[in-house]
VMD Tcl script that builds the backbone (N, CA, C; Angstrom):
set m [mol new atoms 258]
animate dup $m
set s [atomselect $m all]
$s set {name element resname resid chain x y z} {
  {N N UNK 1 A 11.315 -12.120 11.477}
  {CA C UNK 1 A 10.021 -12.517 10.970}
  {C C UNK 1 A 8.988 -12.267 12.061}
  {N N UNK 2 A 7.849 -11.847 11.560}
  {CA C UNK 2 A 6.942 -11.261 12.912}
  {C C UNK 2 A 5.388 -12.491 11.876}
  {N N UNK 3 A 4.800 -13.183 13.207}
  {CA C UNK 3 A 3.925 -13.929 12.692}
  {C C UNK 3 A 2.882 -13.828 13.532}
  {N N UNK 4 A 1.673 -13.239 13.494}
  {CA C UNK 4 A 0.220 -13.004 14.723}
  {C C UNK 4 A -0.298 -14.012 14.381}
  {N N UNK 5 A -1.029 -14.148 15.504}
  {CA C UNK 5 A -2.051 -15.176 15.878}
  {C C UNK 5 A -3.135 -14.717 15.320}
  {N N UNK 6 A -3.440 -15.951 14.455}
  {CA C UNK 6 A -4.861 -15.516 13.619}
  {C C UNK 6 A -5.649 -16.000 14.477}
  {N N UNK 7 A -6.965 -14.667 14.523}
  {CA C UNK 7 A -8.045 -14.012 15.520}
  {C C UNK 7 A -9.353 -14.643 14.379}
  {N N UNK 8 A -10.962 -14.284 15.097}
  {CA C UNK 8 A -11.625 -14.063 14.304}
  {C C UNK 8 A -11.724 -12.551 14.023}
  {N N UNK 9 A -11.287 -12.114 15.190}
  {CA C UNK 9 A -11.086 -10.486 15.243}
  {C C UNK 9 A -10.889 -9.500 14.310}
  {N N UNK 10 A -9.895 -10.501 13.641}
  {CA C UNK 10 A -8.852 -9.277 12.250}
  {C C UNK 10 A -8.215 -10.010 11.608}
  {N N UNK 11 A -7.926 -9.260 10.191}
  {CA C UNK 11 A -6.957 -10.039 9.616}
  {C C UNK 11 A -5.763 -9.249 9.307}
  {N N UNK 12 A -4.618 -10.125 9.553}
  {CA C UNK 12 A -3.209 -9.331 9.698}
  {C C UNK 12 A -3.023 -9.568 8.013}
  {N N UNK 13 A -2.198 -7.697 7.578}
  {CA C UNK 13 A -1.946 -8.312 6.097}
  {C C UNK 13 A -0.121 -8.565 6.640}
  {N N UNK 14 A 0.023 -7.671 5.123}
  {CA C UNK 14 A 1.668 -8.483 4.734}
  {C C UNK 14 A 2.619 -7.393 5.657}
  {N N UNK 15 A 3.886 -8.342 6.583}
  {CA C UNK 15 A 4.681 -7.439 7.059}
  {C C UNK 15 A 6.027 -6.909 6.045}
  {N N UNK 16 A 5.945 -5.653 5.769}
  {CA C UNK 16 A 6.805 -4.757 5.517}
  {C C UNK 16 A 8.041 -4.491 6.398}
  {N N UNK 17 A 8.989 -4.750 5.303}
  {CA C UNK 17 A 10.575 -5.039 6.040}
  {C C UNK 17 A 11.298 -3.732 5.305}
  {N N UNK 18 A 12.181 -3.211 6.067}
  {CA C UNK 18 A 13.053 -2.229 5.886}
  {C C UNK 18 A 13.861 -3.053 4.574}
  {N N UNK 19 A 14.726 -1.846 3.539}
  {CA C UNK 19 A 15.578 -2.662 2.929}
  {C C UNK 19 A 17.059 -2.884 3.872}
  {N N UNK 20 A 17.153 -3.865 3.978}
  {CA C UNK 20 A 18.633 -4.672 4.571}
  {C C UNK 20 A 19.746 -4.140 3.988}
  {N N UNK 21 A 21.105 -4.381 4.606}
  {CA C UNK 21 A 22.401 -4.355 4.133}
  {C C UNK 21 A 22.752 -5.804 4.005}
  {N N UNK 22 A 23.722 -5.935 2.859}
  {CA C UNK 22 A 24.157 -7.009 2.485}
  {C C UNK 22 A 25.690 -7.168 3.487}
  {N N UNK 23 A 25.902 -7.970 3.951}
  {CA C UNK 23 A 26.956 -8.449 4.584}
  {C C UNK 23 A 27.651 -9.895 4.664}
  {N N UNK 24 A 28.978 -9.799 4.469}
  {CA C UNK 24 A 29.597 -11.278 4.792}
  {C C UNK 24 A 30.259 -12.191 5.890}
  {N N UNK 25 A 29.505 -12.854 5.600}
  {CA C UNK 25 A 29.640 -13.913 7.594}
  {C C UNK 25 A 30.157 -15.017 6.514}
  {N N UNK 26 A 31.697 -15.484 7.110}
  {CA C UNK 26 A 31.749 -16.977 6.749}
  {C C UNK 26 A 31.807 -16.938 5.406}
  {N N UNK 27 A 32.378 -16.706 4.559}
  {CA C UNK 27 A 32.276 -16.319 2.747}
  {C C UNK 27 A 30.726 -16.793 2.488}
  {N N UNK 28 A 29.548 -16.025 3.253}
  {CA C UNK 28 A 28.435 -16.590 2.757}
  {C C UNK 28 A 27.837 -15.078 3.113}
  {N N UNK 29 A 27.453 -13.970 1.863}
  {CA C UNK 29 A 26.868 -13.029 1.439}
  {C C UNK 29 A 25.012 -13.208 2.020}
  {N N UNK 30 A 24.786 -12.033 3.385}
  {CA C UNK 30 A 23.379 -12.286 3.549}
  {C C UNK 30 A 22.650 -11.324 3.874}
  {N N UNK 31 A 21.599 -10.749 3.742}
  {CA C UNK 31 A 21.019 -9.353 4.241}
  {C C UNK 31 A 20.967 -9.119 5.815}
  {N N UNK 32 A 21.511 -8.118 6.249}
  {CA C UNK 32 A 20.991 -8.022 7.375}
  {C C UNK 32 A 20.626 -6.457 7.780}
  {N N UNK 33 A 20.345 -5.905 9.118}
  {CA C UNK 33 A 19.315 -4.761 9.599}
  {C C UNK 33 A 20.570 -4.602 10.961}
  {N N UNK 34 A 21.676 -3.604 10.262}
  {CA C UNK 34 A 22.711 -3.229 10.623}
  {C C UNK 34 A 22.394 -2.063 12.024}
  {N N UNK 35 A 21.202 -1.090 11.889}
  {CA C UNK 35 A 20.919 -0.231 12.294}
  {C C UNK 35 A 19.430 -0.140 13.204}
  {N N UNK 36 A 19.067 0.845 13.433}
  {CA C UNK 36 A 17.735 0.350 14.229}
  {C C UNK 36 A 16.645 0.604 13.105}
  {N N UNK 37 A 15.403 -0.350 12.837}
  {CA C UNK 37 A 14.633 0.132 12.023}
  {C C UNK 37 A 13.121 -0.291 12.529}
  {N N UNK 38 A 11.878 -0.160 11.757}
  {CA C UNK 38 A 10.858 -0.718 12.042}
  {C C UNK 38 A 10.185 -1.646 11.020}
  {N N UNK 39 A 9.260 -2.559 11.695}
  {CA C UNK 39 A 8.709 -3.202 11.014}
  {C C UNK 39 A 7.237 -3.023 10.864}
  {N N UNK 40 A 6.262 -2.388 9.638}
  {CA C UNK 40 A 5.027 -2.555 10.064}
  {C C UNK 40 A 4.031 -3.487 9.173}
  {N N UNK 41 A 2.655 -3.354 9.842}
  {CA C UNK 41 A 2.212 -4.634 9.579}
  {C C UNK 41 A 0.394 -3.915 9.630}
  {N N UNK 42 A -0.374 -3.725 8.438}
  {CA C UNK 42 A -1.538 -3.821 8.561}
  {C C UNK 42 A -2.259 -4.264 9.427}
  {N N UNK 43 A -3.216 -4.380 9.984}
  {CA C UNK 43 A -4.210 -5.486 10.593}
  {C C UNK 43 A -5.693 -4.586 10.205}
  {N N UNK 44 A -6.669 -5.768 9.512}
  {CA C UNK 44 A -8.283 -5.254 9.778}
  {C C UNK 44 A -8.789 -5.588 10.698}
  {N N UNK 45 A -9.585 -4.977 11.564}
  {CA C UNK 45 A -10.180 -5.666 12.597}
  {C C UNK 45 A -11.297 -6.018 11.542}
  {N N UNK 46 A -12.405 -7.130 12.092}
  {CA C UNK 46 A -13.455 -7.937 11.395}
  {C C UNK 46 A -14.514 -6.963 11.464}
  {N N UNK 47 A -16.023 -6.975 10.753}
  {CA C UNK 47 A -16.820 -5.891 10.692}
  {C C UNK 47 A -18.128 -6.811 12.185}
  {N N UNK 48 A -17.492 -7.484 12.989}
  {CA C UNK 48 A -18.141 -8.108 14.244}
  {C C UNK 48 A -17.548 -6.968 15.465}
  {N N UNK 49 A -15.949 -6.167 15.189}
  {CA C UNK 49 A -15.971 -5.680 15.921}
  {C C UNK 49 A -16.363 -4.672 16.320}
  {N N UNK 50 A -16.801 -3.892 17.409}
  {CA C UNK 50 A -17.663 -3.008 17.445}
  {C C UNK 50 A -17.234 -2.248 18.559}
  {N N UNK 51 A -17.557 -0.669 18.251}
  {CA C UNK 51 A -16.474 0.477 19.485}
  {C C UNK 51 A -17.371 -0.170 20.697}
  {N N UNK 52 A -16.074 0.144 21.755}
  {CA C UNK 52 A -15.704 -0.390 22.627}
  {C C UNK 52 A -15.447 -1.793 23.232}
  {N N UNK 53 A -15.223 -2.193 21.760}
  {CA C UNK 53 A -14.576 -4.235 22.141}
  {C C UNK 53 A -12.968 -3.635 22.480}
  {N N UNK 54 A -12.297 -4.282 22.813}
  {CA C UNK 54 A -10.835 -4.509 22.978}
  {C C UNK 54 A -10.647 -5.853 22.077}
  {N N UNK 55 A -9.586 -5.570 21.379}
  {CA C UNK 55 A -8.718 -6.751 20.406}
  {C C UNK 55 A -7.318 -7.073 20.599}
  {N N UNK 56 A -7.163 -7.890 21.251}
  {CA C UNK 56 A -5.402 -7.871 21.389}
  {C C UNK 56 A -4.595 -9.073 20.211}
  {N N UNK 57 A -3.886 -8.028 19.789}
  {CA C UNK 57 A -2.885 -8.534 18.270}
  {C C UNK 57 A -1.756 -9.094 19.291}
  {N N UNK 58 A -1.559 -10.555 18.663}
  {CA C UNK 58 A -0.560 -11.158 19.956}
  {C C UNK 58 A 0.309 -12.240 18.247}
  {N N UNK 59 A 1.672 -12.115 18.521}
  {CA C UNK 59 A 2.430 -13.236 17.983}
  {C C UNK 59 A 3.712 -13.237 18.580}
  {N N UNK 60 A 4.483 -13.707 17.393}
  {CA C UNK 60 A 6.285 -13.852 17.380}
  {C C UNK 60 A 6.804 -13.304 16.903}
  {N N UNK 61 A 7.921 -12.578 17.213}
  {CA C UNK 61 A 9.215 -12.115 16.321}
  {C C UNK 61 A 9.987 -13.120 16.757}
  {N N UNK 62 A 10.412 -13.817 15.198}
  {CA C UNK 62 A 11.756 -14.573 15.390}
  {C C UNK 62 A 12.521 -13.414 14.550}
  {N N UNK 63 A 13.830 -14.031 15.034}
  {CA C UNK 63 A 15.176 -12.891 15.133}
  {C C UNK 63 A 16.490 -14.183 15.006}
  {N N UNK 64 A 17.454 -13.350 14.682}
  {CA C UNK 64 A 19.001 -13.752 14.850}
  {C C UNK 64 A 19.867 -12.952 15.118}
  {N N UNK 65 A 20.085 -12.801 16.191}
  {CA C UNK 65 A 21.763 -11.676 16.297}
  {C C UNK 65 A 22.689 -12.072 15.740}
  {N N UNK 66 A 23.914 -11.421 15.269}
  {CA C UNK 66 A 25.504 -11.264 14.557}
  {C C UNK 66 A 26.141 -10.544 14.996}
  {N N UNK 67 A 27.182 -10.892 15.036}
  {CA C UNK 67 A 28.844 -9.607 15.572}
  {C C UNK 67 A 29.173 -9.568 14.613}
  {N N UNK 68 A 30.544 -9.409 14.384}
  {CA C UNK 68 A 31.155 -9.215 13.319}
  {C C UNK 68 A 31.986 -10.916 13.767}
  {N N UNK 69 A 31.824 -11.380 14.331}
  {CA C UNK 69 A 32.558 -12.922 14.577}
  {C C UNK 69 A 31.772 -13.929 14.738}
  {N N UNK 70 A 30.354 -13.821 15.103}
  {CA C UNK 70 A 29.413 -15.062 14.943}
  {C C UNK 70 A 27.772 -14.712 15.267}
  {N N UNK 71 A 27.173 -15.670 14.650}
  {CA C UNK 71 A 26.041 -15.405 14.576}
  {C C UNK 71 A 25.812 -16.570 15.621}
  {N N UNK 72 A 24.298 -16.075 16.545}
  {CA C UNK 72 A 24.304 -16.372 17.475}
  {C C UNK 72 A 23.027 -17.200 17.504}
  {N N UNK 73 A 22.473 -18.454 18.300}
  {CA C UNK 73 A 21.121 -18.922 17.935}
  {C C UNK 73 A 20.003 -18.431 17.736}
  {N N UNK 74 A 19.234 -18.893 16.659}
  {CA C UNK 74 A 17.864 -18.082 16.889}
  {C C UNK 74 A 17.230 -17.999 17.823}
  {N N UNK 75 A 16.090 -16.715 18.076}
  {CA C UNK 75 A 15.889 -16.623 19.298}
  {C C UNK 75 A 14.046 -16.293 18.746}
  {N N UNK 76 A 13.295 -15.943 19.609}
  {CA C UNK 76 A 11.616 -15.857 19.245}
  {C C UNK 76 A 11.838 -15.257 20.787}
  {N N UNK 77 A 10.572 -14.164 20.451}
  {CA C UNK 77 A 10.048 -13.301 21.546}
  {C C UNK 77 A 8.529 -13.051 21.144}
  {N N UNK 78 A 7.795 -12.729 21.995}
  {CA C UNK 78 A 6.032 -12.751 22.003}
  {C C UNK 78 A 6.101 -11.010 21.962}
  {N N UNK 79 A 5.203 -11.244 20.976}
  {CA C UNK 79 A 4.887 -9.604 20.804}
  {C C UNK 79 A 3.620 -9.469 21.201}
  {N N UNK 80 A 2.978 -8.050 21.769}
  {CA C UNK 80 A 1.089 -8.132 21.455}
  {C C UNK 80 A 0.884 -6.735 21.767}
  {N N UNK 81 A -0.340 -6.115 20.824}
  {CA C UNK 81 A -0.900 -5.041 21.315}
  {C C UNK 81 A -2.173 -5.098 21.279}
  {N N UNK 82 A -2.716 -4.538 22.128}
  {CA C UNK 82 A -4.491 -4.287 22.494}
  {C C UNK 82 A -4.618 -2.986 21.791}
  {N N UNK 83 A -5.534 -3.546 21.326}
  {CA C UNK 83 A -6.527 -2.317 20.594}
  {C C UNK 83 A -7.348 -2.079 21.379}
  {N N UNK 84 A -8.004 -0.642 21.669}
  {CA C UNK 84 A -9.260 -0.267 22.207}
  {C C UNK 84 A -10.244 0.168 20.983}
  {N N UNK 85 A -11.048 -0.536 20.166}
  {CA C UNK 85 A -12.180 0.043 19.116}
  {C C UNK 85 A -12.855 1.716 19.349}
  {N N UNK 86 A -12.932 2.838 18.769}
  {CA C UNK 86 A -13.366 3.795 19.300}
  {C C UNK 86 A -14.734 3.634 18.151}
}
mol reanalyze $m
mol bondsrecalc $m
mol representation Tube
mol addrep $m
């Protein structure tokens, strides 16, 4: 799950997820992202911003790793990218 920090800057739309593989952990059937893929994610910047502002898109990816023997605690990492407005 990827969640930004709402800015007055921009507004983030909806994140777009790869389709998953279905897999079984534990007789309990669940999607998961077996392979490497991407996730993307709209953002508007606001009509305040103006070329040459900088905007930095900052949140979370929460995540869960799996083996094939256990799934491991959730984990959250900080994501962010700067925009340069041209």
């Amino acid at each position: 799950e990827v969640k930004l920090n709402p800015t007055a800057a921009f507004k983030a739309g909806k994140v777009a997820y790869p389709k998953s593989e279905i897999m079984t952990f534990a007789d309990e059937k669940v999607p998961v992202f077996a392979k490497a893929f991407r996730l993307t994610q709209d953002v508007t910047l606001a009509k305040s911003v103006k070329p040459g502002d900088t905007v930095v898109v900052a949140g979370t990816l929460s995540y869960q790793a799996c083996d094939d023997r256990v799934c491991y605690p959730p984990e959250s990492a900080p994501v962010s990218w700067t925009i340069a407005v041209k």
